[in-house]
N, C-alpha and C positions, 0 to 999 in steps of 0.2 A: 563471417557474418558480423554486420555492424552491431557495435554496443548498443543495449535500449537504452535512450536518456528518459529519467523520471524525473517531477517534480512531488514531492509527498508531503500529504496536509497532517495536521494534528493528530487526527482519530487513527489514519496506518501508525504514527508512531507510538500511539497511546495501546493500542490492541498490541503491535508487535513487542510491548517491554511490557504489556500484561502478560501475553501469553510465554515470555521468555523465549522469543523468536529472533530478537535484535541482530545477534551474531551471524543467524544464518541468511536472518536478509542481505546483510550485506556482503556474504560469503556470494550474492548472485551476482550473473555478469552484468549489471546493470550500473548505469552513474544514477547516483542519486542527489538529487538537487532540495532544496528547500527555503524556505524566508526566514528571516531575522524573526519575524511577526510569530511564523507559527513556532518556532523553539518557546517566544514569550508563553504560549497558549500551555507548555509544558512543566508539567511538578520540575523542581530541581533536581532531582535524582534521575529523570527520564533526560533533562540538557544535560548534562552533566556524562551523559552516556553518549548521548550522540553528537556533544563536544570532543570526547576521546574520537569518535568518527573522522570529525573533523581536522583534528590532528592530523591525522594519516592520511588525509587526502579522498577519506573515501564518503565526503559528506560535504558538499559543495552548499554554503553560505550565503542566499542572498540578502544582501541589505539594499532595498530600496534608497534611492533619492529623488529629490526632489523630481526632475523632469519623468520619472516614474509613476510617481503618481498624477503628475498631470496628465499624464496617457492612461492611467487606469480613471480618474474620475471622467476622461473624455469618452468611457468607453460605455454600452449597454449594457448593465447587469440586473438583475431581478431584486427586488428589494429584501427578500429574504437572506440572499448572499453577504456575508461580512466581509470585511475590507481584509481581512486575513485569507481569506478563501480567493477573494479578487488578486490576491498576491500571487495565489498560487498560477489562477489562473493567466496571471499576466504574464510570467516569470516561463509557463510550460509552452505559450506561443512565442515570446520572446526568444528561447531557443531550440523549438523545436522538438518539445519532449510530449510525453504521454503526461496525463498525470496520475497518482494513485492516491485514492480515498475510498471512502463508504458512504458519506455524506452524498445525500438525493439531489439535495436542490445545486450542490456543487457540481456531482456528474453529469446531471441533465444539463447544466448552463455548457460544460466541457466540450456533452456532445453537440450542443446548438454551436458551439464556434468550432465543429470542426475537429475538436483535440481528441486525441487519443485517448479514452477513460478506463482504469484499470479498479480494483478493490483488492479486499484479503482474499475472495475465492482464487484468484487469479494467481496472486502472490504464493499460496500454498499449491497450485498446482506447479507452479515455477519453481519451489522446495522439493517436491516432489523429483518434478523432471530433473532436477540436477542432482540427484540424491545426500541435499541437504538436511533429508527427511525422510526416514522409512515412512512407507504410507502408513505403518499402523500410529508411528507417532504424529502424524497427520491427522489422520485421523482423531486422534486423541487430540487434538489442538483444535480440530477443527470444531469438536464435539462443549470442548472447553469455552471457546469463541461463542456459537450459541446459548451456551449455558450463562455466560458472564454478560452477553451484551444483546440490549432487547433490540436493538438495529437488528440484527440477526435473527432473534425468536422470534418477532410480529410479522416477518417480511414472505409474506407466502412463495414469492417468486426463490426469495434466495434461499428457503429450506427446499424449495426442489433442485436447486443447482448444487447446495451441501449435500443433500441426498444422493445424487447421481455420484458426488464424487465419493462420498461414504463405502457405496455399493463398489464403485470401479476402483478403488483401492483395496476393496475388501477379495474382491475377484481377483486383485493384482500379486496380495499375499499370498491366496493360496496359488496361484498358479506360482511363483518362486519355491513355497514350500514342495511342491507337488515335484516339482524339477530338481530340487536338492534330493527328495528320496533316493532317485536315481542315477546318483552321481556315485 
């Protein structure tokens, strides 16, 4: 199976080093890409962490140049979108990747061009499936996630998609529990 290529905006980084996730995102088989632009958007203690990424190769650096942005100001974007988001966007069609955010008006622009749009529910079921993450501490992140971030509390669409997973993890422990009795 081919690696997923991602590009990843501010708020996945920002939610991953709130919730103390960092390690195991990048524990997933995924290449991870990002802008110069969005590291600036970041406290120093959050670059500073995904600088050590970058060390080890597992956090791929883009710095825009010039003929860069003249292919991003040439292009369509909604005026709500910031030239840091526009990076993203650039950078995930320029090689072909998905990208991962939570931000509305950036996934919607994502899906009008086509690109493949991911968020955190996505990303923790990806923790899940590779068992970077018992579901119950999934759970408990995921719960923490809502609790911390009102993208997550006001979004009716996305406490029904946390919900489903709440329950299908919750289903998932005890059927393990249930299958260890009889071992």
């Amino acid at each position: 199976m081919k690696m997923k290529v991602a590009v990843t905006d501010a708020c996945i980084f920002i939610d991953l080093h709130d919730l103390e996730l960092v390690t195991s995102f990048f524990a997933l088989d995924i290449e991870i890409h990002t802008t110069s632009a969005i590291l600036y958007e970041l406290y120093s203690e959050q670059q500073q962490i995904l600088k050590a990424y970058q060390s080890v190769n597992k956090l791929i650096v883009h710095n825009l140049q010039e003929q860069d942005f003249i292919e991003i100001y040439s292009e369509e974007y909604p005026k709500s979108l910031s030239e840091t988001d526009k990076s993203v966007l650039y950078i995930a069609n320029k090689i072909n990747a998905c990208v991962l955010s939570s931000d509305k008006t950036l996934r919607n622009c994502a899906k009008n061009k086509d690109i493949e749009c991911h968020g955190m529910i996505w990303i923790f079921d990806k923790l899940v499936e590779t068992s970077n993450l018992t579901t119950k501490e999934a759970a408990n992140k995921l719960k923490q996630l809502v609790d911390t971030n009102f993208v997550f509390k006001n979004n009716q669409k996305l406490v029904e998609e946390i919900e489903k997973r709440l329950k299908r993890w919750k289903q998932l422990s005890i059927t393990k529990v249930s299958d260890n009795v009889f071992l």
